[in-house]
PDB file of N, CA, C and O in Angstrom:
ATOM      1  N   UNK A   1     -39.800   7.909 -14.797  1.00  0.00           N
ATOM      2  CA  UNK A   1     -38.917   7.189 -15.679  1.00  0.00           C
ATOM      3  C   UNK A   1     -39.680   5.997 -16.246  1.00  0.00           C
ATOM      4  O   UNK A   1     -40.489   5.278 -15.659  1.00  0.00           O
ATOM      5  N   UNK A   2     -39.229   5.931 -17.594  1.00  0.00           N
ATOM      6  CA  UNK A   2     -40.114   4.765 -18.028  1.00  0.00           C
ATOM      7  C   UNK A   2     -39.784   3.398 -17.979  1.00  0.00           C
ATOM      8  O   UNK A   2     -38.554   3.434 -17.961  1.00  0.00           O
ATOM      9  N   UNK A   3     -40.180   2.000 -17.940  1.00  0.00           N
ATOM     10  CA  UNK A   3     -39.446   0.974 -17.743  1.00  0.00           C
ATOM     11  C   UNK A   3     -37.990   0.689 -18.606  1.00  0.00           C
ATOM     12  O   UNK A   3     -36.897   0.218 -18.291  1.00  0.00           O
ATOM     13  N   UNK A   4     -38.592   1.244 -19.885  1.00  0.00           N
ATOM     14  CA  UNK A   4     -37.968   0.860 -20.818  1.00  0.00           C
ATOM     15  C   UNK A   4     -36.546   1.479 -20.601  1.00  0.00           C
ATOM     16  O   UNK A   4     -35.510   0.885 -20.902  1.00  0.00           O
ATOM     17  N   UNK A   5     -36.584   2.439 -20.180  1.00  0.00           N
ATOM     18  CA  UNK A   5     -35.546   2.936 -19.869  1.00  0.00           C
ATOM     19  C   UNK A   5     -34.326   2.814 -18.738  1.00  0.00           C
ATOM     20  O   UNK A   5     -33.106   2.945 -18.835  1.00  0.00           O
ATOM     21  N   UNK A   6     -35.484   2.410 -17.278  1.00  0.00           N
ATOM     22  CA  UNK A   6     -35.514   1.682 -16.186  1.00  0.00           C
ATOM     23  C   UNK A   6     -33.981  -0.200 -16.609  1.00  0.00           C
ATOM     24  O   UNK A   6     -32.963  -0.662 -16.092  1.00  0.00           O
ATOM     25  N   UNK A   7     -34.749  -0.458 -17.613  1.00  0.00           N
ATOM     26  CA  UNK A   7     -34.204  -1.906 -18.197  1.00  0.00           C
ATOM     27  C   UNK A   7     -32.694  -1.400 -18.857  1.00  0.00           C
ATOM     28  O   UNK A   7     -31.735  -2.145 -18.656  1.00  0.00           O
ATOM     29  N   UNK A   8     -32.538  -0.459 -19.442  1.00  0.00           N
ATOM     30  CA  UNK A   8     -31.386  -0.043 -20.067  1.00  0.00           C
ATOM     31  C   UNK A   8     -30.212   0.423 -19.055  1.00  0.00           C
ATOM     32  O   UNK A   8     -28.993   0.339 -19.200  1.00  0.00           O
ATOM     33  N   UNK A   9     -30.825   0.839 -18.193  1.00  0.00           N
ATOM     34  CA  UNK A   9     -29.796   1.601 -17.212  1.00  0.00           C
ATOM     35  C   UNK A   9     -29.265   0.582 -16.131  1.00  0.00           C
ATOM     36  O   UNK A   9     -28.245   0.635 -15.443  1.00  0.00           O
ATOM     37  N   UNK A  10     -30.335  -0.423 -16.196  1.00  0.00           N
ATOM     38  CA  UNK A  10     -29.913  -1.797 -14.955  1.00  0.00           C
ATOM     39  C   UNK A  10     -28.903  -2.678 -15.687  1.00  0.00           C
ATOM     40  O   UNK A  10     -28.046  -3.346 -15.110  1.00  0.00           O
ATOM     41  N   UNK A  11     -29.123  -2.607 -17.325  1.00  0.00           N
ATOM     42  CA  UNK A  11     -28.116  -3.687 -17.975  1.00  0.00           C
ATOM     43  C   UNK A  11     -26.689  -2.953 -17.997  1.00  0.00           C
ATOM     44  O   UNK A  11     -25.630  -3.562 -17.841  1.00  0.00           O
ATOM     45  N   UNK A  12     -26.799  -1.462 -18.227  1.00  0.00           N
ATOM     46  CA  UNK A  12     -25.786  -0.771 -18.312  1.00  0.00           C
ATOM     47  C   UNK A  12     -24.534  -1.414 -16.758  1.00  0.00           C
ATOM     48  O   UNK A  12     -23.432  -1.960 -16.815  1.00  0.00           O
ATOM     49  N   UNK A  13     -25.231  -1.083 -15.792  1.00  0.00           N
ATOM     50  CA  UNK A  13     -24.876  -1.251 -14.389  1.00  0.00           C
ATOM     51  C   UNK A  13     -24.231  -2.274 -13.893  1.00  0.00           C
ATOM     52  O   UNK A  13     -23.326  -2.296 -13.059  1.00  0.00           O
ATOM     53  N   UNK A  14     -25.171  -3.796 -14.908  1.00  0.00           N
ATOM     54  CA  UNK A  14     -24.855  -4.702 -14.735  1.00  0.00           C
ATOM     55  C   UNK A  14     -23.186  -5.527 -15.752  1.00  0.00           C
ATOM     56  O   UNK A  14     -22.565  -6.535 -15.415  1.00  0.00           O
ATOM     57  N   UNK A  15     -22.924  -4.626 -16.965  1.00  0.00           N
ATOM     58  CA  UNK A  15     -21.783  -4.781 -17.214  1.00  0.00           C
ATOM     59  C   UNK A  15     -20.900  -4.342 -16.563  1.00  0.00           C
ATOM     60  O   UNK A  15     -19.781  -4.831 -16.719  1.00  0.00           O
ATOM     61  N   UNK A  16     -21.060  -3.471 -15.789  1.00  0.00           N
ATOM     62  CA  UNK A  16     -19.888  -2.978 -15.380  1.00  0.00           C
ATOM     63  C   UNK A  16     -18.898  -4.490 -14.600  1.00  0.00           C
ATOM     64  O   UNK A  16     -17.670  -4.562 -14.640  1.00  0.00           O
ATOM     65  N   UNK A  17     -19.508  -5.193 -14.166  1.00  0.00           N
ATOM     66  CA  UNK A  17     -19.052  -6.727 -13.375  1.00  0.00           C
ATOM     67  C   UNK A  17     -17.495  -6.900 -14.899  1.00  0.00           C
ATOM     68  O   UNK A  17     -16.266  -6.951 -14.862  1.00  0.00           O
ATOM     69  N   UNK A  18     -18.636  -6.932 -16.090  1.00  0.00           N
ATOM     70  CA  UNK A  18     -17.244  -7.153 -17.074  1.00  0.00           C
ATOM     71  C   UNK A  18     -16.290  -6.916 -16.554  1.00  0.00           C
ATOM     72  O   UNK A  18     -15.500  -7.603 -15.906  1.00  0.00           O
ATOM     73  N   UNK A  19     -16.340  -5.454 -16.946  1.00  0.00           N
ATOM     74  CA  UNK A  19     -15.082  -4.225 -16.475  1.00  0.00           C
ATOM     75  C   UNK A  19     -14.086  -4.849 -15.356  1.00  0.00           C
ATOM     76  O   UNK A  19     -12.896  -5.128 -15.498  1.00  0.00           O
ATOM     77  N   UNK A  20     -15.066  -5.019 -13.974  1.00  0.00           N
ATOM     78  CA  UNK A  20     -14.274  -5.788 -13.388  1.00  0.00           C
ATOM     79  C   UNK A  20     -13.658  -7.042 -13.135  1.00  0.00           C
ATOM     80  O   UNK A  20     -12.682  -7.133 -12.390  1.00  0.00           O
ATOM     81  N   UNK A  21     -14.282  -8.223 -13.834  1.00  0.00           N
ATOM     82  CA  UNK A  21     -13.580  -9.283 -14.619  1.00  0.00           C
ATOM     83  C   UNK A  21     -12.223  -8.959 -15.654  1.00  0.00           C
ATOM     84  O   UNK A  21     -11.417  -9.873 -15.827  1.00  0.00           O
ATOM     85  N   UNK A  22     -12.075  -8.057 -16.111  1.00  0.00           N
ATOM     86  CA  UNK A  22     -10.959  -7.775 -17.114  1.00  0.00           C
ATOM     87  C   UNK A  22     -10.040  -7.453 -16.105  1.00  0.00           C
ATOM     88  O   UNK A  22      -9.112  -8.219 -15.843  1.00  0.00           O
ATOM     89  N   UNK A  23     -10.244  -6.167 -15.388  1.00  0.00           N
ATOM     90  CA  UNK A  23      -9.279  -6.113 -14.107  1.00  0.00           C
ATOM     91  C   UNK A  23      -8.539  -7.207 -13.451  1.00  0.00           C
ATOM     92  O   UNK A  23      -7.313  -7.300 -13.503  1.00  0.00           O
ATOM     93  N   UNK A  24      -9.151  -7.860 -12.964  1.00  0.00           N
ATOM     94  CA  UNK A  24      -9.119  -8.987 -12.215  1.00  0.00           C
ATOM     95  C   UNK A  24      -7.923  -9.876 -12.952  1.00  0.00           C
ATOM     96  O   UNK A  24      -6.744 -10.083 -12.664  1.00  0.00           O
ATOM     97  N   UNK A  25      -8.613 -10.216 -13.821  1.00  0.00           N
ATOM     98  CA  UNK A  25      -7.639 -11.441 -14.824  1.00  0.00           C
ATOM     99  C   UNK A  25      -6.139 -10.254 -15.253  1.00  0.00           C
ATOM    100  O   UNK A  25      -5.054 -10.731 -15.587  1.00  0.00           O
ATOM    101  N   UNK A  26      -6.322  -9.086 -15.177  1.00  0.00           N
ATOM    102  CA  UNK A  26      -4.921  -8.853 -15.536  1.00  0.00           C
ATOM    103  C   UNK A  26      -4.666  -8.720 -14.036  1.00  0.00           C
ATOM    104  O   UNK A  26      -3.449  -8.604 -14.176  1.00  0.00           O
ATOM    105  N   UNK A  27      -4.773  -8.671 -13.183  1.00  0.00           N
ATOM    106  CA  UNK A  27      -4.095  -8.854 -11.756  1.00  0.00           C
ATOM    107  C   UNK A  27      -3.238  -9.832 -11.612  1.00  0.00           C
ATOM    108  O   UNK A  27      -2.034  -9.800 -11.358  1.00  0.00           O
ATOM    109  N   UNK A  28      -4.361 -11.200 -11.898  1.00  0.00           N
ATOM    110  CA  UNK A  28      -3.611 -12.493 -11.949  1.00  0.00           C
ATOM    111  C   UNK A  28      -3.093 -12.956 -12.230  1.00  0.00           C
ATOM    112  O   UNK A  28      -2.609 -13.892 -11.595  1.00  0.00           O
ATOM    113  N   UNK A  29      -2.739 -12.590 -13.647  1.00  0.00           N
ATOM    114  CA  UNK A  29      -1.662 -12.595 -14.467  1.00  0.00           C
ATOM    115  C   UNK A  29      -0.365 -12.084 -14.313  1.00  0.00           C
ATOM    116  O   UNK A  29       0.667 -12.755 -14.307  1.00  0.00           O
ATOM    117  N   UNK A  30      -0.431 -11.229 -14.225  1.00  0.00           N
ATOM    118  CA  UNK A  30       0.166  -9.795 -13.539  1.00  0.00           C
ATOM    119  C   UNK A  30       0.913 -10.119 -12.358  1.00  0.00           C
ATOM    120  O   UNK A  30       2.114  -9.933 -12.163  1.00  0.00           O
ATOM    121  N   UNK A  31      -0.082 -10.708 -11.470  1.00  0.00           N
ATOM    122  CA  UNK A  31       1.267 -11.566 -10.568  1.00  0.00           C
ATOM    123  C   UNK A  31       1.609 -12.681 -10.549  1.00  0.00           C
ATOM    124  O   UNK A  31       2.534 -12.905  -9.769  1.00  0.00           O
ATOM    125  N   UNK A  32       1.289 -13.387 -11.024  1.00  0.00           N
ATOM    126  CA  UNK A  32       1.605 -14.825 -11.742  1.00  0.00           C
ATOM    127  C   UNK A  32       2.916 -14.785 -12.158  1.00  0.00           C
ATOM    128  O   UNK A  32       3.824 -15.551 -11.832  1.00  0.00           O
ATOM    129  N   UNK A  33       2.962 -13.646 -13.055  1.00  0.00           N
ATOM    130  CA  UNK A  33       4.059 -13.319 -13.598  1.00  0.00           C
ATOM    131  C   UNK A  33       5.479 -12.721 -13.058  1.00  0.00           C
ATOM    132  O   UNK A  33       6.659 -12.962 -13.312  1.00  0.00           O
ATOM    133  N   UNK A  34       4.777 -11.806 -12.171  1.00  0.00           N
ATOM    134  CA  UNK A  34       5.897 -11.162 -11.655  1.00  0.00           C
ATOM    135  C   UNK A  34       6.597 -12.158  -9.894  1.00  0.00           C
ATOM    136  O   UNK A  34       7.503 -11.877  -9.110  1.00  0.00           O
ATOM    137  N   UNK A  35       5.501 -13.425  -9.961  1.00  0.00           N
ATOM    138  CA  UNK A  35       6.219 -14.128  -9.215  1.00  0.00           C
ATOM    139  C   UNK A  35       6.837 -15.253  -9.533  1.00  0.00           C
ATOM    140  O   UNK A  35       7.499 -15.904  -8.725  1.00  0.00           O
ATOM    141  N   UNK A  36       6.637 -15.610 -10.931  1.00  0.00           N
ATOM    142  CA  UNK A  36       7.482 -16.758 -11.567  1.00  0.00           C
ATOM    143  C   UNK A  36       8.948 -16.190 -12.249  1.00  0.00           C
ATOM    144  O   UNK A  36       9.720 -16.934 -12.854  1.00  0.00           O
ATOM    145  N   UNK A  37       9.199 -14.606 -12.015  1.00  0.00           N
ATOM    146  CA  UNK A  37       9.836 -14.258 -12.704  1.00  0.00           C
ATOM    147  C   UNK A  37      10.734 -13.957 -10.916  1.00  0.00           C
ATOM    148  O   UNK A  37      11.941 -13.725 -10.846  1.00  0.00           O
ATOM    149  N   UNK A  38      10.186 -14.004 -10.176  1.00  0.00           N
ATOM    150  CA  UNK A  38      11.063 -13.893  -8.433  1.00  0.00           C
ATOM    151  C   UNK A  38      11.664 -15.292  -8.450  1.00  0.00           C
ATOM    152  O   UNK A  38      12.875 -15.485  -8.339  1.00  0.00           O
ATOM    153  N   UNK A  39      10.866 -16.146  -8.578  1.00  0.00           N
ATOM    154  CA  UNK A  39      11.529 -17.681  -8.159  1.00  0.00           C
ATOM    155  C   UNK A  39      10.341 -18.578  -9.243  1.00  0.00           C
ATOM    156  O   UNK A  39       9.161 -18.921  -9.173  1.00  0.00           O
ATOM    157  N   UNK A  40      11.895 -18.732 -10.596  1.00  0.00           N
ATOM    158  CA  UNK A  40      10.861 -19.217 -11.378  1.00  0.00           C
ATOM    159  C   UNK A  40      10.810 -21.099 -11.069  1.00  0.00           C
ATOM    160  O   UNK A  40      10.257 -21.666 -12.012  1.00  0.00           O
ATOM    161  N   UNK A  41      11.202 -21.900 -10.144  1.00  0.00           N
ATOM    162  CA  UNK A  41      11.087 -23.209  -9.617  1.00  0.00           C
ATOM    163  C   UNK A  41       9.757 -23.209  -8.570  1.00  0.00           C
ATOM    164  O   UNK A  41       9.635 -24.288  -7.991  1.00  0.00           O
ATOM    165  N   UNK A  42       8.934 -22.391  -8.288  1.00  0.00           N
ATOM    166  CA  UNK A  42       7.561 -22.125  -7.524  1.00  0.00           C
ATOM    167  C   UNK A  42       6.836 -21.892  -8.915  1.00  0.00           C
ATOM    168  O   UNK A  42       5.640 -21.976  -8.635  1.00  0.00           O
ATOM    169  N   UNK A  43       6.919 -21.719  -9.855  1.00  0.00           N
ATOM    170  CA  UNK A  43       5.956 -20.971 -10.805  1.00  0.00           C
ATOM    171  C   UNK A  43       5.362 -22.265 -11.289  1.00  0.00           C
ATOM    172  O   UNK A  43       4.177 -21.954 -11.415  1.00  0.00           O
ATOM    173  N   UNK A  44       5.473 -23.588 -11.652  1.00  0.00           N
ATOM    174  CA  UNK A  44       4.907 -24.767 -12.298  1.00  0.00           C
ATOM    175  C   UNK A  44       4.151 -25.203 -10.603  1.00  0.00           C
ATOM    176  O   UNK A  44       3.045 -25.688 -10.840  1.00  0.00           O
ATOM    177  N   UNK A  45       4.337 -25.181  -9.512  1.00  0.00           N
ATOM    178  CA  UNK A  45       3.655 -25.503  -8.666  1.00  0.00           C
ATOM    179  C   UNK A  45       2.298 -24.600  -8.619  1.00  0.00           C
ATOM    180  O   UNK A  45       1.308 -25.102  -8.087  1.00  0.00           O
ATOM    181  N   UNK A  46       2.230 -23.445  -9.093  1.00  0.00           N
ATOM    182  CA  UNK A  46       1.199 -22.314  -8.690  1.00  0.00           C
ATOM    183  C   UNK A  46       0.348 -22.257 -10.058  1.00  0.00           C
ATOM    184  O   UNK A  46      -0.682 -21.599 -10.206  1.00  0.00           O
ATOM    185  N   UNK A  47       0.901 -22.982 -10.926  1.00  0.00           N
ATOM    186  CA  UNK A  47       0.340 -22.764 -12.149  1.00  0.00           C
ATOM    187  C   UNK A  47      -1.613 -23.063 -12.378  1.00  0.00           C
ATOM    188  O   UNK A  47      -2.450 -22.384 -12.973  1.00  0.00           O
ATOM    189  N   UNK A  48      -1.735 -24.331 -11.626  1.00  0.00           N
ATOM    190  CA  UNK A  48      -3.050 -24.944 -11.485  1.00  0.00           C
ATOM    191  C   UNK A  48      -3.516 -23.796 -10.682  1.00  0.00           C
ATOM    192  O   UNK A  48      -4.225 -23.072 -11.381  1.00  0.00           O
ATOM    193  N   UNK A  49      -3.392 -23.384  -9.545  1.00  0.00           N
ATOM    194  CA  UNK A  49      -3.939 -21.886  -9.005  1.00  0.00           C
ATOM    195  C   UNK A  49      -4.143 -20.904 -10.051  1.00  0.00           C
ATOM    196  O   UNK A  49      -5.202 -20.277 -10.030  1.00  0.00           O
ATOM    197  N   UNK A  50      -3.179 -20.641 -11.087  1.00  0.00           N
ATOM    198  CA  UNK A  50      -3.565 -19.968 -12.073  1.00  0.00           C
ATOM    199  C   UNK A  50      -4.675 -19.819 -12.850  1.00  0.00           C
ATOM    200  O   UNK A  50      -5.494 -18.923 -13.059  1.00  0.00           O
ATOM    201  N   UNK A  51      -4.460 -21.083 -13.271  1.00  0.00           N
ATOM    202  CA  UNK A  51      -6.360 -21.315 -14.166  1.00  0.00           C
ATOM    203  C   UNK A  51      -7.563 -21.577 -13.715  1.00  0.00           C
ATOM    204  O   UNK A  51      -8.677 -21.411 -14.212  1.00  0.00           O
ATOM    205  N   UNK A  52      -7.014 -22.240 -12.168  1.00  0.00           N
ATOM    206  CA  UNK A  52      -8.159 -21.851 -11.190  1.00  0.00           C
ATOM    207  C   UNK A  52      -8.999 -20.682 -11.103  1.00  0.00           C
ATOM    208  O   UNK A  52     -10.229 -20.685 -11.149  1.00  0.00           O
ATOM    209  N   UNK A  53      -7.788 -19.085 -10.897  1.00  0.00           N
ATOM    210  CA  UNK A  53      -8.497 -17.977 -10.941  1.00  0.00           C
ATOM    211  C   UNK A  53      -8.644 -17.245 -11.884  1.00  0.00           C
ATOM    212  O   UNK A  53      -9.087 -16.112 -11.695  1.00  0.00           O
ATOM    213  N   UNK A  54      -8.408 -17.561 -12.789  1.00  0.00           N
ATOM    214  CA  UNK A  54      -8.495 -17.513 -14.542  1.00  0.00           C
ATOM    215  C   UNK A  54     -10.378 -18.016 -14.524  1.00  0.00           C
ATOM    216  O   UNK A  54     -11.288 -17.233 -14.795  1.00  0.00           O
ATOM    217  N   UNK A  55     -10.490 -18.936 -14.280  1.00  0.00           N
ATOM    218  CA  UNK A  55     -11.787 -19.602 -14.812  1.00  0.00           C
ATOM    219  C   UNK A  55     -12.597 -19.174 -13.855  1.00  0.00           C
ATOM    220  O   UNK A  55     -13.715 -18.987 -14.334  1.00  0.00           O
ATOM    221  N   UNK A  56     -12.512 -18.747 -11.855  1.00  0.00           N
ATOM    222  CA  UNK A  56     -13.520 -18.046 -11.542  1.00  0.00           C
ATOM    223  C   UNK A  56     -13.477 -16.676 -11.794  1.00  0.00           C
ATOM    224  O   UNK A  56     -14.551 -16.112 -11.582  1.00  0.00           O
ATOM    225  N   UNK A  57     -12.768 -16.126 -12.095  1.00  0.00           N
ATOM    226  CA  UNK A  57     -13.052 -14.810 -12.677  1.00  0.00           C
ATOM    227  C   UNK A  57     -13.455 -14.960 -13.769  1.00  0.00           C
ATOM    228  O   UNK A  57     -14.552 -14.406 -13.847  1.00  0.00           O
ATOM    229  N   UNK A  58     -13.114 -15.511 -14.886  1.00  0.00           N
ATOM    230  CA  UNK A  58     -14.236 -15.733 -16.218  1.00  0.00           C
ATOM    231  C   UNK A  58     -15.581 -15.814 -15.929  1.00  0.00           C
ATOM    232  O   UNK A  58     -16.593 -15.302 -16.408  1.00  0.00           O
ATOM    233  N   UNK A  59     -15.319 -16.668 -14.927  1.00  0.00           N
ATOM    234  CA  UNK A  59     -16.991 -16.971 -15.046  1.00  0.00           C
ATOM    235  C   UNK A  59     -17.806 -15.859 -14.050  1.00  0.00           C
ATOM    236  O   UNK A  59     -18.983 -15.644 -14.339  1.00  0.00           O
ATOM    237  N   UNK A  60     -17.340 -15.294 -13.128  1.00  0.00           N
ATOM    238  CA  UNK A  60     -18.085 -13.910 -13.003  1.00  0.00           C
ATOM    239  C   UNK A  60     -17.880 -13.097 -14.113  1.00  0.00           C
ATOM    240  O   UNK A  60     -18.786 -12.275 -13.975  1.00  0.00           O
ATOM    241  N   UNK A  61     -17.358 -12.833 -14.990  1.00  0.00           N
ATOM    242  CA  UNK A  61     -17.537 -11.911 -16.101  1.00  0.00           C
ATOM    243  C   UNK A  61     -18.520 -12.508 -16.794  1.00  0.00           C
ATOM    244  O   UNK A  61     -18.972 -11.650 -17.551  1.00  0.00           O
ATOM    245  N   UNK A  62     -19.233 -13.777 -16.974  1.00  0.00           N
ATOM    246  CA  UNK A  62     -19.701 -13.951 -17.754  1.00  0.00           C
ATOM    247  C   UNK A  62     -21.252 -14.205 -17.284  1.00  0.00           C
ATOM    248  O   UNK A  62     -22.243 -14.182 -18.015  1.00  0.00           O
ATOM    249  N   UNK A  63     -21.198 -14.493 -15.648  1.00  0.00           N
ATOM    250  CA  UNK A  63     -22.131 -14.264 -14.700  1.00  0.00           C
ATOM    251  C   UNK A  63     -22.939 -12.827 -14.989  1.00  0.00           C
ATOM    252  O   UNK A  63     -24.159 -12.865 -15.151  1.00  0.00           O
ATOM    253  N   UNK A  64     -22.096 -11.354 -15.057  1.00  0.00           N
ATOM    254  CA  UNK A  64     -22.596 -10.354 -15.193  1.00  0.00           C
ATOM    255  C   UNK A  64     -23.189 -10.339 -16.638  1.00  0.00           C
ATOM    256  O   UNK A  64     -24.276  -9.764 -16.582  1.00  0.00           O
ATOM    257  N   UNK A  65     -22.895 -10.757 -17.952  1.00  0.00           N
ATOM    258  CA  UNK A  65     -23.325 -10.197 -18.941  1.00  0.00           C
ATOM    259  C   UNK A  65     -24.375 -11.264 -18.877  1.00  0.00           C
ATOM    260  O   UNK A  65     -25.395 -10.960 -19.497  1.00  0.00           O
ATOM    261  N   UNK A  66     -24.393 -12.386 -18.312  1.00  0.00           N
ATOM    262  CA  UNK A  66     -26.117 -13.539 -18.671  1.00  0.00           C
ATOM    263  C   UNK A  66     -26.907 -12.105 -17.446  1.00  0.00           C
ATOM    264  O   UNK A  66     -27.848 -11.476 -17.931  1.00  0.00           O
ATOM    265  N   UNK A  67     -26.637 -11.883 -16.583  1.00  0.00           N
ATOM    266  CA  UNK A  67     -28.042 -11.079 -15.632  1.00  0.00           C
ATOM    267  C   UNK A  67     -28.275  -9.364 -17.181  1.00  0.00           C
ATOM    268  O   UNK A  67     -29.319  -8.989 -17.715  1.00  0.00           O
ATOM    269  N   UNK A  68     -26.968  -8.870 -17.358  1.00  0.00           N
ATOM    270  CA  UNK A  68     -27.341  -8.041 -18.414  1.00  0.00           C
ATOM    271  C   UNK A  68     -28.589  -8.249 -19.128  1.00  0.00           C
ATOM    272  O   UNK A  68     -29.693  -7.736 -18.945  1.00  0.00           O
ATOM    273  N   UNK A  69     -28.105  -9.294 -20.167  1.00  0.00           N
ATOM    274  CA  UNK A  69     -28.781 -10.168 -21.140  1.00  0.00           C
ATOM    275  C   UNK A  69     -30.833  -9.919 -20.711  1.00  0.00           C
ATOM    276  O   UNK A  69     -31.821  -9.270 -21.056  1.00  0.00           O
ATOM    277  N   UNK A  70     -30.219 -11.337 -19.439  1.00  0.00           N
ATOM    278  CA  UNK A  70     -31.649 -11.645 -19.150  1.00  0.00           C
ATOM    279  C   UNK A  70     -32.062  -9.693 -18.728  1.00  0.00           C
ATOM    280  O   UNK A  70     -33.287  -9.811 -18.747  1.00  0.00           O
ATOM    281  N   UNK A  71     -31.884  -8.547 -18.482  1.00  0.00           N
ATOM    282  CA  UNK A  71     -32.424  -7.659 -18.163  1.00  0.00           C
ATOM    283  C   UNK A  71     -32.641  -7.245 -19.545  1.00  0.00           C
ATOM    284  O   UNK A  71     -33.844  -7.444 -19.718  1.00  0.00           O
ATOM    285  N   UNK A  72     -32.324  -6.946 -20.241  1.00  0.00           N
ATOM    286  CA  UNK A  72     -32.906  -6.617 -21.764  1.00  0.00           C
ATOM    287  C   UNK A  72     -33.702  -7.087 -22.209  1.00  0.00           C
ATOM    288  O   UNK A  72     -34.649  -6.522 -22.757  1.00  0.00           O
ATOM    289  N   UNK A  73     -33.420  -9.005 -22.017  1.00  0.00           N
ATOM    290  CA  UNK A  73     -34.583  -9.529 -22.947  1.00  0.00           C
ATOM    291  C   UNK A  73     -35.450 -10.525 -22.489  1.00  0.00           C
ATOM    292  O   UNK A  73     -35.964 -11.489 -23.057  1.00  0.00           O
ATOM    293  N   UNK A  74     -35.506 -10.120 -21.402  1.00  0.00           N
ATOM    294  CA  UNK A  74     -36.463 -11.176 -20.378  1.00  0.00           C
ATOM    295  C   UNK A  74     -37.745 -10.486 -19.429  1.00  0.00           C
ATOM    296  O   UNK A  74     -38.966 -10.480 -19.272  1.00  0.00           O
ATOM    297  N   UNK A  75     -36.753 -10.050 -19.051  1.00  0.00           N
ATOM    298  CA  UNK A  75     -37.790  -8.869 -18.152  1.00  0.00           C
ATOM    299  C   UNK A  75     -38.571  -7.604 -18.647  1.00  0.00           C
ATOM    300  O   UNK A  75     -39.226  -6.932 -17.851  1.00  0.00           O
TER     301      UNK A  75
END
């Protein structure tokens, strides 16, 4: 196998993290929702937890596409 090819198949691999960043954030949402909608007087207390895991899951999604990146155009 040639590198070049070697480099394509590791960036491929390495989006997949996206994939699971998108998952993720609709989870959280997802129950965010379906627990402000159980007892919506808990839902403004949990809210800061919200964007909490809003922003570390962003930022592993965005963790995976910089290692992508750097595998295309670095290495």
């Amino acid at each position: 196998m040639e590198a070049e090819a070697a480099k394509y198949i590791g960036a491929g691999i390495a989006c997949i993290g996206m994939a699971g960043a998108g998952i993720g954030l609709g989870q959280i949402f997802g129950q965010y929702l379906a627990g402000a909608l159980r007892n919506p007087s808990a839902a403004d207390g949990q809210f800061g937890r919200l964007i909490f895991g809003f922003a570390i899951t962003e930022a592993l999604g965005i963790f995976s596409l910089l290692v992508a990146l750097i595998l295309l155009f670095v290495v």
